[in-house]
C-alpha positions in Angstrom: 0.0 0.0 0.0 1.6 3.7 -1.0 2.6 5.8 2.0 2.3 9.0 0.0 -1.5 9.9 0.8 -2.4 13.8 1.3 -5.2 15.1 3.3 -8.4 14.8 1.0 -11.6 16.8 0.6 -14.9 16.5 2.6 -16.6 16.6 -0.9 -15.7 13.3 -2.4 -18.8 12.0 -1.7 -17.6 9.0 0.6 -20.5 9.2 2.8 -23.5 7.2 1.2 -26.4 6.7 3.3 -28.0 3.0 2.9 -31.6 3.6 0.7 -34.6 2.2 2.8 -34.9 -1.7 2.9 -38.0 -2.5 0.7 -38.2 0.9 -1.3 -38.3 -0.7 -4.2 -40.8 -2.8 -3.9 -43.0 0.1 -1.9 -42.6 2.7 -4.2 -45.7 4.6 -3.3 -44.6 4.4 0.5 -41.0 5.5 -0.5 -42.5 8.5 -2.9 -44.5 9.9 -0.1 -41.2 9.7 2.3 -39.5 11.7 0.1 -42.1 14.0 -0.3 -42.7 14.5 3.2 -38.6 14.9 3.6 -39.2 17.9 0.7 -41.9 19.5 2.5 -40.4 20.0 5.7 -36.7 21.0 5.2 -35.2 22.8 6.5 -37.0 21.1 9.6 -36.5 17.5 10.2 -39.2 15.1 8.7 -39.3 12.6 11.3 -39.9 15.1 13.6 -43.3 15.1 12.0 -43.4 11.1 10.6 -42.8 10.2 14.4 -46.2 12.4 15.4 -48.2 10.4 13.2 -46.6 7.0 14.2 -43.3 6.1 15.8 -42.6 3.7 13.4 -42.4 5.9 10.6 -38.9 7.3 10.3 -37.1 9.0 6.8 -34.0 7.9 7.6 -33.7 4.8 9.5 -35.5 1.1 10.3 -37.6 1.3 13.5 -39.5 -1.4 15.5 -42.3 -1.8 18.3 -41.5 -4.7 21.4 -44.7 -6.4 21.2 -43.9 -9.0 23.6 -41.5 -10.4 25.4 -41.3 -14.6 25.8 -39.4 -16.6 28.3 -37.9 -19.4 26.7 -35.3 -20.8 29.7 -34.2 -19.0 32.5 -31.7 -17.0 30.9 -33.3 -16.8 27.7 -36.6 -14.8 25.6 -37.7 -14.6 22.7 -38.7 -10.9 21.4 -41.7 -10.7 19.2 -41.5 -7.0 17.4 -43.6 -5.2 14.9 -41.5 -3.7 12.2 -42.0 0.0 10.8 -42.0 1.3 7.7 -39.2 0.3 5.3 -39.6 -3.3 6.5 -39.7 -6.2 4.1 -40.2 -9.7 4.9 -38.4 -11.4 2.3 -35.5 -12.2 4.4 -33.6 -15.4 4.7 -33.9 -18.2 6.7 -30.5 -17.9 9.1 -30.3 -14.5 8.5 -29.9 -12.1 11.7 -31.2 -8.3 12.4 -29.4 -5.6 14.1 -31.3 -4.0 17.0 -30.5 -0.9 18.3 -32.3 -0.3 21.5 -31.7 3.4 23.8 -30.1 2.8 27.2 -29.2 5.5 29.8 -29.2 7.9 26.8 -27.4 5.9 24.1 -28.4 3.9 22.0 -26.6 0.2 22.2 -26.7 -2.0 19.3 -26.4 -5.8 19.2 -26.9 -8.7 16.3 -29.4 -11.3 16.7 -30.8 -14.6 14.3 -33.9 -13.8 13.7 -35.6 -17.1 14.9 -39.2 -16.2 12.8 -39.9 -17.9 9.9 -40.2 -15.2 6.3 -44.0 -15.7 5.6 -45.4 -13.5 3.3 -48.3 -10.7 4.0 -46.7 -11.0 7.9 -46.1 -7.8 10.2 -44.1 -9.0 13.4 -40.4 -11.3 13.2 -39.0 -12.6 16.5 -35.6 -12.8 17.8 -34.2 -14.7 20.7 -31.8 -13.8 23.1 -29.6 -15.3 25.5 -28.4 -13.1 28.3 -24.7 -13.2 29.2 -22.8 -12.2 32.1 -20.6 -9.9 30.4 -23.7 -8.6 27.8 -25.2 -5.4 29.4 -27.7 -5.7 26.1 -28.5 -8.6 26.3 -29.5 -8.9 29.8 -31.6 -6.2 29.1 -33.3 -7.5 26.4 -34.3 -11.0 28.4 -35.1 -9.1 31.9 -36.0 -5.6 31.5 -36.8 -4.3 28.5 -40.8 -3.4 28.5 -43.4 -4.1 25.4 -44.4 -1.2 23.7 -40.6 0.1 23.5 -39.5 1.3 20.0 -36.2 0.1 18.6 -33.8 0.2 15.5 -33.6 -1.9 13.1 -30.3 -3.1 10.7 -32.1 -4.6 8.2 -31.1 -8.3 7.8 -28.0 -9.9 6.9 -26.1 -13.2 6.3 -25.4 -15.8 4.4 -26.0 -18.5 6.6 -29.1 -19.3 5.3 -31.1 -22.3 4.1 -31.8 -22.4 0.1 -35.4 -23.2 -1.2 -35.7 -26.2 -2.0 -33.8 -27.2 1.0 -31.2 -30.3 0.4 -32.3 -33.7 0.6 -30.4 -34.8 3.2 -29.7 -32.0 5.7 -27.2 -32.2 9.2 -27.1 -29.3 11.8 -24.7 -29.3 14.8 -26.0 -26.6 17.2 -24.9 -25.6 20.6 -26.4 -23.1 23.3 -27.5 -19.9 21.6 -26.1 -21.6 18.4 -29.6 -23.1 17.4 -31.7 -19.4 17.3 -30.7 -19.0 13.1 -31.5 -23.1 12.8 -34.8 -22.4 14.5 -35.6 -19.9 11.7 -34.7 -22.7 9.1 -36.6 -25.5 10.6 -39.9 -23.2 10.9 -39.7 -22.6 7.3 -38.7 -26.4 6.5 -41.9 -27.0 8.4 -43.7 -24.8 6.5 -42.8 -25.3 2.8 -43.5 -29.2 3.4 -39.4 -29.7 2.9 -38.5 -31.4 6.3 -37.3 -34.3 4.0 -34.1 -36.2 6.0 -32.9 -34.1 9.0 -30.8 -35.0 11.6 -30.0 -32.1 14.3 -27.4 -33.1 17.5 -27.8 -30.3 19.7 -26.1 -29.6 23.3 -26.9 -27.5 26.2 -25.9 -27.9 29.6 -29.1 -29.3 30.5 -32.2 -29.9 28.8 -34.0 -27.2 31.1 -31.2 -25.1 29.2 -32.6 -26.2 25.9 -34.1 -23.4 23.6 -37.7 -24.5 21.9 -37.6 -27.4 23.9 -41.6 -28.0 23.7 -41.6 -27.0 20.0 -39.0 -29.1 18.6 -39.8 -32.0 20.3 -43.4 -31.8 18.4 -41.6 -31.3 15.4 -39.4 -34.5 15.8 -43.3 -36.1 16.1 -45.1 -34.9 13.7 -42.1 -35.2 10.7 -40.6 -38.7 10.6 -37.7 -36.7 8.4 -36.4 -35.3 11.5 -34.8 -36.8 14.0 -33.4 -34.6 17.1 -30.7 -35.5 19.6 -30.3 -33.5 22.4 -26.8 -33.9 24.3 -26.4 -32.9 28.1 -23.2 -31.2 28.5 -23.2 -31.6 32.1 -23.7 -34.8 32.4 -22.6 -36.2 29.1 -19.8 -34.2 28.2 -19.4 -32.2 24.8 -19.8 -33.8 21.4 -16.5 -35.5 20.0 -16.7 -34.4 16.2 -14.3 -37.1 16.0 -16.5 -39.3 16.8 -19.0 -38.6 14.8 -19.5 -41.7 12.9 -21.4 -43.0 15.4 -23.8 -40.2 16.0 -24.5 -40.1 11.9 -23.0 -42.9 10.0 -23.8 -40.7 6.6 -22.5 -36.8 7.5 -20.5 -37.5 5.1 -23.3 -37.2 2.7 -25.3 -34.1 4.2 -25.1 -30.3 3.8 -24.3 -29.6 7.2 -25.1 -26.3 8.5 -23.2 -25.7 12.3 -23.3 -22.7 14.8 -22.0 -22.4 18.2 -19.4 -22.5 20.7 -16.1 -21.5 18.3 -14.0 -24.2 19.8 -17.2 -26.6 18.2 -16.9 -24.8 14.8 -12.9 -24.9 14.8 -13.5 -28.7 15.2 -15.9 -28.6 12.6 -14.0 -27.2 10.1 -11.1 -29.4 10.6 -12.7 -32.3 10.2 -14.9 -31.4 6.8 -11.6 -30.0 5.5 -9.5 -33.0 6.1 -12.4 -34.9 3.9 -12.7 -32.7 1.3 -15.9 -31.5 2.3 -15.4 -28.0 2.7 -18.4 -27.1 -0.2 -21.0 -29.1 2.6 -20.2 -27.3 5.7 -21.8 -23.4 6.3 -20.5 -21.9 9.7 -21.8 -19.5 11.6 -19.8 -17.4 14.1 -21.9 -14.9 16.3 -18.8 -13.0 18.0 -16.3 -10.5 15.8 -12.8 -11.2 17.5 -11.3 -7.9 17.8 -7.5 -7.1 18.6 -6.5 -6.4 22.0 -6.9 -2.4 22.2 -3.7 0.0 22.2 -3.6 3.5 22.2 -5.5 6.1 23.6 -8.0 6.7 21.3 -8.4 10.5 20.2 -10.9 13.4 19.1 -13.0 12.3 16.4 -14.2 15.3 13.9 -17.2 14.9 11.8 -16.3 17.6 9.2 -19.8 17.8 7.2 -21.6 17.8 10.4 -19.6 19.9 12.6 -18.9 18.2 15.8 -16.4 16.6 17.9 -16.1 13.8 20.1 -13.0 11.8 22.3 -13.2 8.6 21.9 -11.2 5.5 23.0 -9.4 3.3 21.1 -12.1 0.8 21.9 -14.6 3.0 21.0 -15.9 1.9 17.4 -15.8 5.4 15.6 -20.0 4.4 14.6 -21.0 4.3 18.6 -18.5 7.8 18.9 -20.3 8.7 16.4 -24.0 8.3 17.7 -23.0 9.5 21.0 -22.0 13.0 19.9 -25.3 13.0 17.7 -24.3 12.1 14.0 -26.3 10.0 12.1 -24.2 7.3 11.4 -24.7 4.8 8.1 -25.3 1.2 8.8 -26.0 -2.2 8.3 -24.9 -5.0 9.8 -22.7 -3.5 12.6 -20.3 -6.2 12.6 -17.8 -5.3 9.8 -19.7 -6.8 7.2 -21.8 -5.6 4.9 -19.8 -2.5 4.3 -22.9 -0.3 4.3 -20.9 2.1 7.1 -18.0 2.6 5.2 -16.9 6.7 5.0 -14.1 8.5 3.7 -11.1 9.3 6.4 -10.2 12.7 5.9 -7.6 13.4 8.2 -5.3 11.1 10.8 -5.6 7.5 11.5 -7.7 5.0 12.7 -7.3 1.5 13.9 -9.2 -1.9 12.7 -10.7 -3.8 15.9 -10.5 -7.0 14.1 -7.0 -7.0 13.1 -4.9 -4.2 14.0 -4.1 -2.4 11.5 -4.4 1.3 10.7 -5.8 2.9 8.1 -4.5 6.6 6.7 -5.4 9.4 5.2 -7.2 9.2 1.5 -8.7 5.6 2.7 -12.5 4.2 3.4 -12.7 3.2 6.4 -15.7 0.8 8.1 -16.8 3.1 11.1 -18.6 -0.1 12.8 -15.2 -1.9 13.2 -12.6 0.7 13.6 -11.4 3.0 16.5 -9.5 6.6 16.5 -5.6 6.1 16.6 -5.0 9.8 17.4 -7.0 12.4 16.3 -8.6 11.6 13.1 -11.1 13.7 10.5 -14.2 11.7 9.0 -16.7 12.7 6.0 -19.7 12.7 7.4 
């Protein structure tokens, strides 16, 4: 990469706001937006799209908690009503961003969305495990109240199930692991394609197993799939190398897998010592992120005029929404690349790998962190 970059302009048009999920297939909806963006400026439209309905918003996704469902004891599924922009064409294994506000900021997570696509509907569901260390997602299982409004990211991933499903189908799930599954599974159900399933799942315990009640009556009412449901406690984790014996044909499945890494490390090794890398689709839920270094430094927003210090753990999208910015976005998790701006001035850091970007570059503001002072365009 040339070390020879100059300071660049705030005009290059870097900054490129995402268009509205589903705008072109509303376009009526989207015209009357765009109208009611025209009619108010200078003032802000949402101002007056949130009077009418707090789900209408010009500029960004926006949901309603309609309920909130134990599943365990450490575990709930959210049922929300999408706003406006919303389509439900997603995948199966897909997951959502959520954005939710919190002691004046708002704090954004990814979840699998655990609802099944279904045409002509107007809620999805996610479900969430809470975590020690996961202020969010605590939150989201224990306190958070129906009727609140959220953001939205619309959905991602490409973990997902085609249509028509394979004929002969494997999934290795663990803990949390099995919420994208669930999605898949619900839509096997309902397209008649629950064909030759087997599904080995694991949780401590089976009062620590998600869906217990409902997965059980699928395993009843579908002699395709067949569920086994480990007990980690009591009978230890599943030996991928022993797998033979759990499912003499793996060998001949699409195998989808998501859970614990050190499960999906094992996982990989094994279908790539075979040959079978083209039958095994992994999904990871955390980004690992370098070890921070650094003091972080004043972020500028040069189009809209302000400033904030942030950290150098600080992604420079949550500096960002804390001094007020609207920030593009997607997916949140380095991605989708819907975030990506212009770096005007100074350098910033990836939080995946390290490395620092300079001046003159595009940089994703979801996964990267101020390394000194640094100028964005936006």
């Amino acid at each position: 990469m040339a070390k020879n970059y100059i300071k660049v302009s705030a005009k290059v048009g870097d900054t490129v706001r995402p268009t509205v999920a589903g705008a072109d297939k509303h376009p009526g909806w989207h015209a009357l937006r765009n109208l009611v963006a025209r009619i108010t400026t200078p003032l802000l439209p949402d101002d007056y799209l949130h009077l009418a309905n707090p789900l209408w918003s010009a500029r960004e996704l926006r949901g309603r908690i309609l309920e909130v469902r134990r599943e365990t004891e450490d575990s709930a599924t959210l049922v929300i009503k999408p706003g406006w922009g919303f389509t439900f064409d997603y995948e199966p294994g897909q997951y959502i961003g959520i954005g939710v506000l919190m002691d004046g900021r708002w704090r954004w997570r990814s979840y699998s969305l655990t609802s099944a696509p279904v045409a002509g509907s107007n809620t999805i569901t996610i479900t969430v495990k809470a975590m020690p260390e996961g202020f969010l997602s605590s939150h989201l299982v224990g306190g958070v109240a129906p009727g609140t409004i959220v953001r939205l990211a619309a959905p991602q991933g490409n973990f997902v199930m085609p249509d028509p499903a394979p004929g002969k189908v494997l999934f290795l799930t663990a803990g949390s692991g099995i919420t994208p599954v669930m999605s898949m599974l619900r839509t096997l159900a309902r397209r008649d394609q629950v064909f030759d399933i087997v599904h080995l799942h694991s949780a401590p315990t089976e009062a620590d197993v998600m869906f217990a009640g409902e997965l059980a009556a699928l395993a009843e009412t579908h002699p395709g799939y067949r569920l086994r449901v480990r007990a980690t406690r009591t009978e230890g984790r599943l030996d991928l190398g022993k797998l033979d014996a759990e499912v003499s044909d793996w060998r001949e499945r699409q195998t989808w897998a998501c859970g614990p890494e050190a499960m999906l490390a094992d996982a990989e090794r094994l279908w790539s010592g075979g040959g079978l890398d083209d039958q095994l689709h992994l999904e990871r839920f955390a980004v690992s992120r370098a070890a921070p270094h650094g003091a972080g430094g004043t972020v500028t927003f040069e189009r809209s005029g302000k400033t904030v210090h942030a950290d150098a753990a600080t992604s420079l999208m949550d500096a960002g929404e804390q001094a007020g910015v609207q920030m593009p976005f997607g997916c949140r998790m380095g991605i989708c690349q819907t975030c990506v701006v212009g770096l005007v001035d100074g350098h910033v850091r990836d939080l995946r790998t390290g490395d620092e970007h300079e001046p003159g570059t595009r940089v994703q503001t979801c996964v990267s962190a101020a390394s000194g002072d640094c100028v964005l365009d936006i």
